[in-house]
N, C-alpha and C positions, 0 to 999 in steps of 0.2 A: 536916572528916573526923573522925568517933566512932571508936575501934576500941575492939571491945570481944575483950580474951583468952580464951579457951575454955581453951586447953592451951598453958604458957609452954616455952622448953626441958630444963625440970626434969619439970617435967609430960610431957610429949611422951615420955619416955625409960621413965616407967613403964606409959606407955598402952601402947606396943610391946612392952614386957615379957611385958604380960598379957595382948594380941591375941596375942604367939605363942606364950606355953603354951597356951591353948586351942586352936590350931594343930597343939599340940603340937611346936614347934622353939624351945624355951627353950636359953638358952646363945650365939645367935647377935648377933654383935658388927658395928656399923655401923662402914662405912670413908668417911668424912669426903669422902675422894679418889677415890672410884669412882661410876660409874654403872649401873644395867641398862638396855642398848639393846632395846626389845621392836620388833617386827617383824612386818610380815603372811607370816603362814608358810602355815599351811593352804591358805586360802581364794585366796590369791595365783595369778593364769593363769599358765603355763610364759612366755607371753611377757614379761611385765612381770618375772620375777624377777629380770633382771638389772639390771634399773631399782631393783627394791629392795633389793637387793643391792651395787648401785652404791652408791647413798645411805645406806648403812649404813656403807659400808666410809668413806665420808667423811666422817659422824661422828663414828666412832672416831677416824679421823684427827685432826678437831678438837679432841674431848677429850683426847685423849694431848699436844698441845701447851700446854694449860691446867694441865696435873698432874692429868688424871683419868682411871682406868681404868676401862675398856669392857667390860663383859659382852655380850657377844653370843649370844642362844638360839639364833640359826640354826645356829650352827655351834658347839653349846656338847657334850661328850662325849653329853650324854643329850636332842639336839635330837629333838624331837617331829616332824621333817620329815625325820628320819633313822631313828631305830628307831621304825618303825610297829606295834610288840609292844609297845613300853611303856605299862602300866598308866595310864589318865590320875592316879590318884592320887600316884602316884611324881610325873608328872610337873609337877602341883600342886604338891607339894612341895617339888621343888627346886624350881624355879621362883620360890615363895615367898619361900622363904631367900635366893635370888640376888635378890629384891627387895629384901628384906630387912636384906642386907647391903650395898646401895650407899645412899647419900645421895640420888643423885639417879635421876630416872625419865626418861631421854629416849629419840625416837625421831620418823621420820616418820611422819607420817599422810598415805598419799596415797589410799587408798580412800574407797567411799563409809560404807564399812564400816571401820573402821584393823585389825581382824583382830588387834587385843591389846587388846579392850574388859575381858576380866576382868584380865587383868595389871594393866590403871590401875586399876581396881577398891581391887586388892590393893592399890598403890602408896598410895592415896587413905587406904585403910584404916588403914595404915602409915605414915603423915604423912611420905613422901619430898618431894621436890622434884621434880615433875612440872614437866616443860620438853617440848611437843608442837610438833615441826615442820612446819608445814603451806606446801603447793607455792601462791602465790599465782594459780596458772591453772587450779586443781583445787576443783573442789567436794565438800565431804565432809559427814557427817553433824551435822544441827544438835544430835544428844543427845550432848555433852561437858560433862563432870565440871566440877566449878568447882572452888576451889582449885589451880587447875592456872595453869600461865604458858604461853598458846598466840600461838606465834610464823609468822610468815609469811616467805616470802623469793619470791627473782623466779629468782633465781640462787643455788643454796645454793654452790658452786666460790667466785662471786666476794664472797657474802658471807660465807664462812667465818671473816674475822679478826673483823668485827663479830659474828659470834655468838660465837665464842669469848669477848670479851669480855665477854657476858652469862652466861657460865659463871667466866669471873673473878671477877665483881664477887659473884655468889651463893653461891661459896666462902666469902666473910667473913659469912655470915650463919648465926645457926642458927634453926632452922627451930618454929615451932608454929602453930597454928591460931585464927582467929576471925572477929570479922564487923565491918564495916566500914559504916557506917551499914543492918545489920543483913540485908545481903548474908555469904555466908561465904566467904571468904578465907585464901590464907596471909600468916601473918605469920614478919616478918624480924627476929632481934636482932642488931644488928654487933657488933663486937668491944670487949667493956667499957660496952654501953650498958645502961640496965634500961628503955628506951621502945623498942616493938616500930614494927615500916615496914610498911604493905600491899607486899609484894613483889611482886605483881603488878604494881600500879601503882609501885613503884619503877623496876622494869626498865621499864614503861613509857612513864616520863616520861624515863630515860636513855637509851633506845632508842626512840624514837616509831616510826621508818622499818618497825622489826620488829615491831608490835602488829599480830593478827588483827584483822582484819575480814571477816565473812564476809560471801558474796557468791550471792545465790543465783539469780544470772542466769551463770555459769559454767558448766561444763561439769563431769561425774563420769567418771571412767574408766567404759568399759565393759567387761564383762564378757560371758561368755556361759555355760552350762550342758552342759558335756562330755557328763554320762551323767543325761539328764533321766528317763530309763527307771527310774531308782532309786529315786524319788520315788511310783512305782504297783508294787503289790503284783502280782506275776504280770505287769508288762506293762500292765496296764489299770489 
């Protein structure tokens, strides 16, 4: 295994500097200890929200027992599934900053769609700790970000202490980016080390049982189309 460093955690801290004055939201300060939970909001059927909703409220769950707080958009004062007046640009913005300001980026993915594609975007750009939850009986879309650490479960209830544990163990790590026999990846520095760890591959030789593996003889939720009439001008 090659790894080669792109942005070390010294580095990494001026790149975000200068991603968010051009943002323009210079001033804002990362908490070690927090995460932003993104969420399929829009796009999400009335029937499933309380499925995703459920598994929201249990992640938070989970990170609150590790020592990390939870940002939630669904239900954050300026939720985009709450004030349907609010400018999308506001709501970029904060948004941003709430990425901004947590360490790490998690969240399920249960669509075929995850309906937080630019938020990882954002997160990616912003060299977070993306940790994506995926339902192992659910098929979702094969275009995901790399850099990112995508986990699988059967049962997210009963395996909540083993994840948790993978939020443990990525707390002692700080975080920067490169490539790994010239794949790009994150990389991990533990505590007083100066040789970085594929994070990815560390969670995933620590945790085998939670490594994705996509499957695309599975099934995708489905969906359907409420108001198809909005898509033809006039009706036609």
């Amino acid at each position: 295994m090659v790894l080669q460093v792109l942005l070390d955690p010294i580095q990494r801290i001026e790149h975000i500097k200068k991603e968010l004055q051009w943002d323009g939201l210079s001033g804002i300060v990362e908490d070690p200890n927090a995460a932003y939970c993104p969420l399929s909001i829009t796009a999400t059927p009335d029937k499933l929200k309380p499925v995703v909703r459920g598994r929201q409220e249990a992640l938070m769950k989970l990170l609150g027992r590790v020592g990390i707080t939870a940002y939630d958009p669904g239900t954050a004062p300026l939720s985009s599934d709450i004030y349907l007046t609010l400018a999308p640009d506001l709501v970029y913005r904060v948004d941003t900053s709430k990425i901004a300001s947590s360490k790490f980026f998690t969240g399920h993915n249960l669509m075929a769609s995850s309906g937080f594609g630019v938020e990882q975007e954002v997160a990616k750009r912003l060299i977070r700790v993306p940790v994506i939850l995926m339902d192992k009986n659910i098929r979702i879309s094969r275009m995901m970000p790399n850099r990112t650490i995508y986990l699988q479960y059967e049962d997210f209830e009963e395996q909540a202490g083993e994840l948790g544990e993978v939020f443990r163990m990525l707390k002692q790590f700080e975080p920067g980016i490169g490539f790994n026999e010239g794949v790009p990846v994150l990389l991990g520095w533990g505590s007083g080390s100066r040789q970085p760890v594929d994070l990815e591959e560390e969670v995933y030789s620590t945790f085998p049982g939670l490594k994705f593996k996509y499957d695309g003889g599975k099934d995708i939720l489905q969906m359907r189309t409420l108001n198809p009439e909005a898509c033809y001008e006039n009706g036609k």
